[in-house]
C-alpha positions in Angstrom: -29.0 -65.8 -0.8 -26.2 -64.5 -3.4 -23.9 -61.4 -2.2 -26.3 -58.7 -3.3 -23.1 -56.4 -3.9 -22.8 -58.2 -6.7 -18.9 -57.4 -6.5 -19.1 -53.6 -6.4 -18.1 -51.4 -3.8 -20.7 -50.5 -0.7 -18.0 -50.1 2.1 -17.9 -46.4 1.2 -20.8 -44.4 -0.4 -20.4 -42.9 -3.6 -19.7 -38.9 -3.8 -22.8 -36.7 -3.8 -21.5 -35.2 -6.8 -23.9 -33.1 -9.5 -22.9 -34.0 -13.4 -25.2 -31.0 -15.4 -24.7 -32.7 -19.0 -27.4 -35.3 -17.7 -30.1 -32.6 -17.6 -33.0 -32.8 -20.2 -32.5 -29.3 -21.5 -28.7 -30.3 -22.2 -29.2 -33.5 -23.6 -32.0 -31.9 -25.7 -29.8 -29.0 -26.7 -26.9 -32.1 -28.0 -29.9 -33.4 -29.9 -31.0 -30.5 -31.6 -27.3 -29.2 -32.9 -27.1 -32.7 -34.0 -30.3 -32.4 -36.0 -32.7 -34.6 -33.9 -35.9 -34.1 -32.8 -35.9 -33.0 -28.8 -38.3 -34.7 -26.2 -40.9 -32.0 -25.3 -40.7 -31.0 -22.3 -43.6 -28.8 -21.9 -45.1 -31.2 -19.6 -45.7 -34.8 -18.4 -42.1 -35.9 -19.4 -40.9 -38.9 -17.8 -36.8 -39.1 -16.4 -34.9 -42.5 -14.9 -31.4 -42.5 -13.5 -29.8 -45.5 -13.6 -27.2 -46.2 -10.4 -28.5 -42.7 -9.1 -25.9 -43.2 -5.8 -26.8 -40.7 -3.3 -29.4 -39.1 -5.4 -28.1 -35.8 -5.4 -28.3 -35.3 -9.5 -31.8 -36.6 -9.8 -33.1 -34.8 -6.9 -31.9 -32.1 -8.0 -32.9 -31.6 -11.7 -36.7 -32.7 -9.9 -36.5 -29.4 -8.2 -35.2 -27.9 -11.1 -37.8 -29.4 -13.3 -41.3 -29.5 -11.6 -42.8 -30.0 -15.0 -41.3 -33.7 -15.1 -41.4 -36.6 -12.7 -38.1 -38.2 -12.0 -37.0 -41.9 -11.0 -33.7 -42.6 -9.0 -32.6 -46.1 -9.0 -29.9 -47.3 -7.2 -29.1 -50.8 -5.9 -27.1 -49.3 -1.9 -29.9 -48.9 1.1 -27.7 -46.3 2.3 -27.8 -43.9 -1.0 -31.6 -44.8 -1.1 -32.1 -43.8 2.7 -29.7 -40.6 2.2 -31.9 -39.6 -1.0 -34.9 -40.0 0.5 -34.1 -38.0 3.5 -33.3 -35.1 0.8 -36.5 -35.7 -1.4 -38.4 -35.2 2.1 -36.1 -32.0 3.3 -36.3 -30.4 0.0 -40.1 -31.2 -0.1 -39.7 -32.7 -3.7 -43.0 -34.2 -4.9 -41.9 -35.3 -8.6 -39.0 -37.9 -7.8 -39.3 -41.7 -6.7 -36.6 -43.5 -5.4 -36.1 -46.9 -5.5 -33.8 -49.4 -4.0 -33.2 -52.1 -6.5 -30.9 -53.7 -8.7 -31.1 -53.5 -12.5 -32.3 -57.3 -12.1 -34.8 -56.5 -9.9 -35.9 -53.5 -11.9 -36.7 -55.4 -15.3 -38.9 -57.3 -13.2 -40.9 -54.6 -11.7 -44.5 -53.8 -12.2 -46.4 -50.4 -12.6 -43.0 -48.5 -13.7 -44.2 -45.9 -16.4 -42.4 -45.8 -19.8 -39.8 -42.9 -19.7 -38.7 -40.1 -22.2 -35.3 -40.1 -20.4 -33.1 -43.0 -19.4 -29.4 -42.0 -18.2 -26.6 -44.1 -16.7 -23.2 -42.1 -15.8 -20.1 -44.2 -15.0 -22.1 -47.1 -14.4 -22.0 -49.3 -17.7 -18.2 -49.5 -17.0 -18.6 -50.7 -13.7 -20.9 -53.5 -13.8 -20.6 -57.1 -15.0 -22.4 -58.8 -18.1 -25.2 -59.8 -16.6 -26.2 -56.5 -15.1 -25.7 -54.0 -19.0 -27.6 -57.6 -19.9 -30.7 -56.4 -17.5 -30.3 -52.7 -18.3 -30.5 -53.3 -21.9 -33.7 -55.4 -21.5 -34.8 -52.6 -19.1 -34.5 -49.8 -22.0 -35.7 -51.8 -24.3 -39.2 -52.5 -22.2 -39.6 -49.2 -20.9 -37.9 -46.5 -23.1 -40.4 -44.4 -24.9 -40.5 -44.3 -29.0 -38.6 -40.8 -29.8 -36.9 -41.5 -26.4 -32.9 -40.6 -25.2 -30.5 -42.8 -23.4 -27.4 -40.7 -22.0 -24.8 -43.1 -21.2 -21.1 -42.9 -20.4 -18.4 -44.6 -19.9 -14.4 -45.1 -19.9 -13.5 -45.9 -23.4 -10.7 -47.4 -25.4 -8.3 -46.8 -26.7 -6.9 -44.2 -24.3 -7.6 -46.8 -21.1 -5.7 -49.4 -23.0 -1.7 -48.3 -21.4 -4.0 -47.2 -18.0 -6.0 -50.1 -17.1 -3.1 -52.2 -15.8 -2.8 -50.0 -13.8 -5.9 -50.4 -11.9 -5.3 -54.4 -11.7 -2.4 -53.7 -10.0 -3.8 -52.2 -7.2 -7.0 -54.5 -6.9 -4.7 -57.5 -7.2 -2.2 -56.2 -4.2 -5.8 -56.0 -2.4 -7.1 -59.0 -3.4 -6.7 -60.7 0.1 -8.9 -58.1 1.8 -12.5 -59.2 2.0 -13.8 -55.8 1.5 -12.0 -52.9 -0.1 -12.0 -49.6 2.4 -10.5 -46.3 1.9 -7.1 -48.0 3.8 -7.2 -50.9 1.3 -6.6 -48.1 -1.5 -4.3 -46.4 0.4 -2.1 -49.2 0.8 -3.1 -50.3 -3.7 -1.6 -46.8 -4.6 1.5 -47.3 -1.9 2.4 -50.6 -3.7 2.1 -49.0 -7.0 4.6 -46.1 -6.2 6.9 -47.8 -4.8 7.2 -50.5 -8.0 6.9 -47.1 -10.0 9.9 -45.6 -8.6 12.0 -48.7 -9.6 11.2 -47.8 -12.9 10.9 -51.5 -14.3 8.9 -53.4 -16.8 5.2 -51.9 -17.0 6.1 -48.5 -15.7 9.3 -48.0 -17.6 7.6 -48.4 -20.8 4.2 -46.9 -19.6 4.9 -43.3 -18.1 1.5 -41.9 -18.9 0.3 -44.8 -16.6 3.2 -43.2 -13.3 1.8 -39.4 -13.8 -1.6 -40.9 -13.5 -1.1 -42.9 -10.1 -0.5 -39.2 -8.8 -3.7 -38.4 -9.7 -4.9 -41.0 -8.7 -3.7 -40.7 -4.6 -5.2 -36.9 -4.4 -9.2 -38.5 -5.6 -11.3 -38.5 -2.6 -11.5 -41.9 -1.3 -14.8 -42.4 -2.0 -14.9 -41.3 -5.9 -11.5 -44.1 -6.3 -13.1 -46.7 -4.8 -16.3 -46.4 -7.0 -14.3 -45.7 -10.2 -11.2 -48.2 -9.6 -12.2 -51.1 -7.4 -15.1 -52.9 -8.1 -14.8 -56.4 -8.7 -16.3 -55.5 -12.5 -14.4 -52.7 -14.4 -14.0 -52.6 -18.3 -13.6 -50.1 -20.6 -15.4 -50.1 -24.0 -14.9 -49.0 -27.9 -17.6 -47.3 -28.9 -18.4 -50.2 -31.2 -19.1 -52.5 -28.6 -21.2 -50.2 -26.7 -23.1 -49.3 -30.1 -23.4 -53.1 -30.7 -24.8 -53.8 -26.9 -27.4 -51.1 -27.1 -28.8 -51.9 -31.0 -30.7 -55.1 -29.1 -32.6 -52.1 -27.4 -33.2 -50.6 -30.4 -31.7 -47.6 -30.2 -29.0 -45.5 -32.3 -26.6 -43.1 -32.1 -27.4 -39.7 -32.3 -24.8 -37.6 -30.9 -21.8 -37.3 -28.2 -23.8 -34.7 -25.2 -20.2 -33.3 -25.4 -20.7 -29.9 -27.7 -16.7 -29.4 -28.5 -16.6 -33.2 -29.6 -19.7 -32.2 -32.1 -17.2 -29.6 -33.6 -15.2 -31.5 -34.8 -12.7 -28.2 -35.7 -12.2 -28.0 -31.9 -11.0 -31.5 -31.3 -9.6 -32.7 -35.1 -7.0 -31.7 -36.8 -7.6 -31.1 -40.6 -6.0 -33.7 -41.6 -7.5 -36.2 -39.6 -10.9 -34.5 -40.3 -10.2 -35.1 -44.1 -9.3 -38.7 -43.0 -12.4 -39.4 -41.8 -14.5 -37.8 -44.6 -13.4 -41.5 -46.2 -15.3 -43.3 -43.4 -18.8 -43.1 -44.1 -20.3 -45.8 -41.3 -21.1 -43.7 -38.5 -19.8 -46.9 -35.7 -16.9 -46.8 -37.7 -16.5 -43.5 -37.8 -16.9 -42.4 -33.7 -14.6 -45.5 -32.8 -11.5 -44.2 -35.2 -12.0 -40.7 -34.0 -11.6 -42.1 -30.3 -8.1 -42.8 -31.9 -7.1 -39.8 -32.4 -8.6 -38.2 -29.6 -7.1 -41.1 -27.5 -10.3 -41.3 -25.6 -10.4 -42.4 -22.3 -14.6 -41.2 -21.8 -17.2 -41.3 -23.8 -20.7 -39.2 -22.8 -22.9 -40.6 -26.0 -26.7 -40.2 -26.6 -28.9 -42.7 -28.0 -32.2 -42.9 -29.5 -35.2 -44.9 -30.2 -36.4 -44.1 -33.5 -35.9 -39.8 -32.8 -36.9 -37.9 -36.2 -34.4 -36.4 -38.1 -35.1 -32.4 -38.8 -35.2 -31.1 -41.9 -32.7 -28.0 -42.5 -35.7 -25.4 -42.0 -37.6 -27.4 -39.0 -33.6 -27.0 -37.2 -33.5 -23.5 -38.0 -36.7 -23.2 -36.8 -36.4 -24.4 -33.5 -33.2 -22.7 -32.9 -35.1 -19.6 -33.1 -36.9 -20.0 -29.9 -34.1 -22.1 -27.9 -33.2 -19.6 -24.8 -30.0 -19.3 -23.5 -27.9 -17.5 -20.6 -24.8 -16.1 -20.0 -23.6 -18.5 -17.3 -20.5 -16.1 -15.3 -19.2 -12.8 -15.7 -18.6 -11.3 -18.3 -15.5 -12.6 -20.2 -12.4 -10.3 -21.5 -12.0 -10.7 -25.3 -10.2 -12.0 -27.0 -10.6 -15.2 -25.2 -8.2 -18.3 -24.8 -10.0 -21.9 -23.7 -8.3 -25.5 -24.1 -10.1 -27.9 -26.4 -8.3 -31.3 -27.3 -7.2 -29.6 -30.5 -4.8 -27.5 -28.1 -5.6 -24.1 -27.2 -7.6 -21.6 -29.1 -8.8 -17.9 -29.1 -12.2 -16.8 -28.7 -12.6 -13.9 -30.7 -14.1 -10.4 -29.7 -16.5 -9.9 -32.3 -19.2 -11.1 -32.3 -18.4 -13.1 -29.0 -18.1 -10.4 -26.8 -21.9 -8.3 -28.4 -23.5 -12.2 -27.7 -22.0 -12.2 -23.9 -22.9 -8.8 -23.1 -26.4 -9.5 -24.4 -27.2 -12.7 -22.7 -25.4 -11.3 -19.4 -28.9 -8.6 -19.1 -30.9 -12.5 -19.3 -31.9 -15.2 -21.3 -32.7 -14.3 -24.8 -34.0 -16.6 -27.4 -31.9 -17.0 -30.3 -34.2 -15.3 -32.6 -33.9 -12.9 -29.8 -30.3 -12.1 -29.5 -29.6 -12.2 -33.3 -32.0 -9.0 -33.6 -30.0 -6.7 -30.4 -28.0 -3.9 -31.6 -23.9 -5.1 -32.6 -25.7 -8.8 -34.0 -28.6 -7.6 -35.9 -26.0 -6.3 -39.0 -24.5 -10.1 -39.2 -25.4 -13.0 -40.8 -27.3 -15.6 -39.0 -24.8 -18.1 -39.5 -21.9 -15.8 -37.7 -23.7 -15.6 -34.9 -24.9 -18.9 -34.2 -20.5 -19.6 -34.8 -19.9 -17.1 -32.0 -22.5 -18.8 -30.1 -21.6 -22.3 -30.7 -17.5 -21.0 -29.0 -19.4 -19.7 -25.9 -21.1 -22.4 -25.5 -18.1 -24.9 -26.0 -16.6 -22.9 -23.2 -18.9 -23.2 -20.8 -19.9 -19.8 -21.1 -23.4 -19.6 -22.6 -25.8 -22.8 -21.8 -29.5 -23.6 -22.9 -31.9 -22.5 -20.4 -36.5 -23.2 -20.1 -38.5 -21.2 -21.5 -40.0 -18.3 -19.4 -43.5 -20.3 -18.9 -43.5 -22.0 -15.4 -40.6 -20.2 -14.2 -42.7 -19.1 -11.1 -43.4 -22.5 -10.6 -39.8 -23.9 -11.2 -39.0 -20.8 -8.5 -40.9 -21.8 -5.5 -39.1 -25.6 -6.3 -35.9 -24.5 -6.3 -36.0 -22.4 -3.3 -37.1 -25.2 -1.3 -34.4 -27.1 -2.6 -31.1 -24.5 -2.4 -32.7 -23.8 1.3 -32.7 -27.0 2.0 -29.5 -28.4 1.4 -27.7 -25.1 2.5 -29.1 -25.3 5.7 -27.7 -28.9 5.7 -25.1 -28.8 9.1 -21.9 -30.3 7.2 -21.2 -28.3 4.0 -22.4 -30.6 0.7 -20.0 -32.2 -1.2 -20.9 -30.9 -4.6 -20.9 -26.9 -5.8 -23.3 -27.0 -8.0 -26.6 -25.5 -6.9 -30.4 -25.7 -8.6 -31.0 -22.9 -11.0 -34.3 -22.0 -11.4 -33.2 -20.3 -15.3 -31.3 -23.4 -16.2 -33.4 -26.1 -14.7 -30.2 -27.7 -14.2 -27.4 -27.1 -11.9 -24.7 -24.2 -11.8 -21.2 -23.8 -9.8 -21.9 -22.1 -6.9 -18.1 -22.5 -4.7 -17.7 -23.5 -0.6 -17.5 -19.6 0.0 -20.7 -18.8 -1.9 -22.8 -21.3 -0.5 -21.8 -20.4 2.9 -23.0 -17.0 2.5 -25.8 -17.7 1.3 -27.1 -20.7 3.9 -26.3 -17.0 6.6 -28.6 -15.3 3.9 -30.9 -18.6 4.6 -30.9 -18.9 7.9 -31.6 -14.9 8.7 -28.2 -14.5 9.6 -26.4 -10.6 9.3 -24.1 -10.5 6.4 -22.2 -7.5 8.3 -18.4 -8.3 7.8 -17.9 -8.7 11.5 -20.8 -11.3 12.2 -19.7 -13.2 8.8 -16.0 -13.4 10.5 -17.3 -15.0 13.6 -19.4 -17.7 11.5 -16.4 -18.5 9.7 -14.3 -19.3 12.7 -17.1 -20.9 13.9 -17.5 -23.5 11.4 -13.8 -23.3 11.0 -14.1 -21.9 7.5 -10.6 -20.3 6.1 -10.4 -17.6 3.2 -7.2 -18.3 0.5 -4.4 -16.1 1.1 -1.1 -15.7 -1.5 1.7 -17.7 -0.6 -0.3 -19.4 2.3 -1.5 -23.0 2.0 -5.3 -23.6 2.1 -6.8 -23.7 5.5 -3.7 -22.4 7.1 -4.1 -18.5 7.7 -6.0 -17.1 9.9 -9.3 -15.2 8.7 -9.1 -11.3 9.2 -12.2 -8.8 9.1 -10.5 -6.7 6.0 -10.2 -10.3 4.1 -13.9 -11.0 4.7 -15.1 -7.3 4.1 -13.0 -7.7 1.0 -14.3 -11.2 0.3 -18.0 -10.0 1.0 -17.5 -6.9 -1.4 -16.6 -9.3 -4.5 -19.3 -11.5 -3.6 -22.3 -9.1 -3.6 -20.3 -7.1 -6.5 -19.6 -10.5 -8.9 -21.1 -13.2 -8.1 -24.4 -12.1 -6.5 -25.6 -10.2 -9.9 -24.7 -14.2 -11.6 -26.9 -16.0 -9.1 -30.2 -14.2 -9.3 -29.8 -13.7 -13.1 -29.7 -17.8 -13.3 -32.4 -17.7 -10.6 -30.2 -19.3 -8.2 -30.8 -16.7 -5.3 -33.5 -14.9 -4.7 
């Protein structure tokens, strides 16, 4: 029998991180601002993840999104035998998980055709053969008018990097497995040739700043992203070329500033690329000035495009949700371009709307402080939120009961986990996707789960308890001791901030 590693990395699992971009509702939100045709997902919709690791992002969105049925594949018993022990603690009855490699999967029998097929990371860490048996896989399996979310590191901005990451898999290359030591002593190596400030690293500085980022990654994210046996990064061209023997096309990048191009070109390379009229062409030069080192891309099989009116007409009814508190305007956020200002009006009328709950877009163009404007100014004001994170598409109201009793099960469920999950994000019923919930919020809510008193003095003892430290100026993390007025005080902004955020995105309830 062949290793059935197949050269990547099973020594250490993969982080149980949550990635929301791969949710239906965003990537139909990418595709409808790009002028495509969604996938209805007003029942019956089908959703695969592709190297699903620990299963956290598929389960997840399942709970999230009763209305679908969701497959996790991923190739490690141990992430299959984690996710299933969540799937059963969460009492999720619309998600499969199956142990098999993308090989092993084109074979398969009785898999249904899917609306959704999405692969994060994974293309850039797997050899030939497997984006060979992935590609045959999409192509049997993904539905006509179907999406495929995949990214991957990219040239040209790996291109002064990814020496880097030989040199430490080549110091390494006499271990028989890599380990969390093995990368310790990869990035130890590297320093130390850093520091003597010759060849590669004197003419490559970007690639010495990044080896400090590099040492603080968790362990387990590194050796996933930086030491399989198979690591490449892509143009977009060859990526665009792989996928066309699935039939599919480009639609659009699930990144909403990279659809604006005014937040991420300059006007003169914007003009520039007015000249290049061949869309491959087009999205691999732009990943020259943007100096691209990621690329989250969606492609489709045959998607309609909208007309002008049947866009307009659909952005009436999308929903959306202020995500956080309310924002002070005018409003700075950094987009590759460098750093721009939100502006009050009519950013700050749009916020304050959305913060009461969703509202449809028809919806929030008729409340008092919009109503007065033009269509087209509010959908620019809403287009800025969105790009900073601050407003996101949410479901429409039907089935949120349904979606409700789901998510509960989930949120209890993995709060009442005993070690604290890796990932903040939580399951929001609003969103059917996930939302940032930090350490300190989730801990208060799994006492809120369990039955616990959220009096300041009983929340004090929990904390020492489980060994849980508040952030104090000028202290380093973990290092002061907890005191009752720092928890009543913590406690207080909690239930005065946040709270009010988590039961508007249905998160609490």
């Amino acid at each position: 029998m062949t290793d059935w590693t197949d050269g990547y990395v099973t020594t250490t699992e993969y982080t149980a991180h949550f990635y929301p971009y791969l949710a239906p509702s965003v990537q139909n939100f990418a595709l409808l601002l790009s002028g495509y045709m969604p996938v209805d997902l007003s029942g019956g919709y089908t959703y695969c993840e592709l190297g699903c690791g620990r299963g956290y992002s598929t389960a997840l969105l399942a709970a999230a999104n009763p209305g679908g049925h969701f497959w996790g594949v991923d190739f490690n018993p141990a992430h299959i035998a984690g996710a299933e022990k969540m799937k059963a603690a969460a009492g999720i009855a619309n998600v499969t998980f199956l142990e098999k490699s993308f090989v092993e999967l084109t074979a398969m029998p009785g898999l249904p055709s899917f609306d959704f097929i999405a692969l994060h990371g994974v293309w850039s860490w797997i050899n030939a053969a497997n984006r060979d048996a992935i590609v045959s896989f999409i192509y049997s399996k993904l539905k006509p008018g179907g999406v495929v979310y995949i990214s991957y590191n990219c040239l040209p901005g790996w291109a002064a990097i990814a020496p880097l990451r030989q040199l430490m898999v080549e110091s390494q290359r006499h271990r028989p497995e890599m380990d969390a030591p093995s990368a310790d002593a990869a990035i130890a190596l590297a320093k130390r040739m850093r520091d003597l400030q010759q060849g590669y690293f004197a003419a490559n500085p970007q690639a010495g700043a990044n080896l400090d980022m590099i040492e603080g990654m968790s362990r387990n994210y590194l050796l996933h992203e930086y030491f399989n046996r198979d690591w490449a990064p892509f143009y977009f061209s060859d990526v665009a070329a792989d996928l066309k023997a699935a039939k599919l096309s480009y639609a659009c990048s699930n990144s909403l500033v990279e659809q604006i191009e005014q937040l991420c070109l300059t006007p003169d390379a914007i003009g520039l690329l007015k000249d290049v009229t061949d869309t491959t062409a087009r999205e691999t030069i732009k990943d020259y000035f943007l100096n691209s080192r990621f690329r989250r891309d969606q492609f489709t099989r045959g998607a309609r495009k909208l007309s002008q009116q049947e866009r307009a007409s659909m952005m009436e009814g999308l929903r959306l949700v202020l995500t956080g508190p309310m924002p002070a305007f005018p409003l700075q956020i950094r987009v590759p371009i460098g750093a721009i200002t939100i502006p009050a009006e009519p950013c700050r009328a749009i916020a304050e709307a959305l913060a009461e709950g969703p509202l449809t877009f028809g919806e929030l163009k008729a409340r008092p402080g919009l109503s007065a404007l033009a269509s087209q100014a509010v959908f620019q004001g809403l287009l800025m939120l969105a790009a900073a994170n601050l407003v996101q598409p949410c479901l429409p109201g039907a089935g949120e009961e349904r979606r409700r009793e789901s998510v509960a099960r989930f949120n209890t469920a993995m709060l009442l986990q005993p070690a604290a999950l890796e990932s903040a994000m939580m399951a929001s019923t609003v969103l059917g996707n996930g939302t940032s919930v930090p350490q300190l919020d989730q801990f208060i809510l799994s006492l809120q789960a369990a039955g616990k008193s959220l009096s300041p003095l009983e929340v004090l003892r929990e904390m020492d308890a489980r060994n849980i430290k508040l952030r104090q100026a000028g202290v380093p993390d973990g290092a002061a001791a907890n005191t009752l007025q720092m928890v009543e005080a913590a406690l207080e902004e909690f239930i005065q901030r946040r709270l009010p955020i988590y039961h508007r995105l249905g998160v609490a309830p």
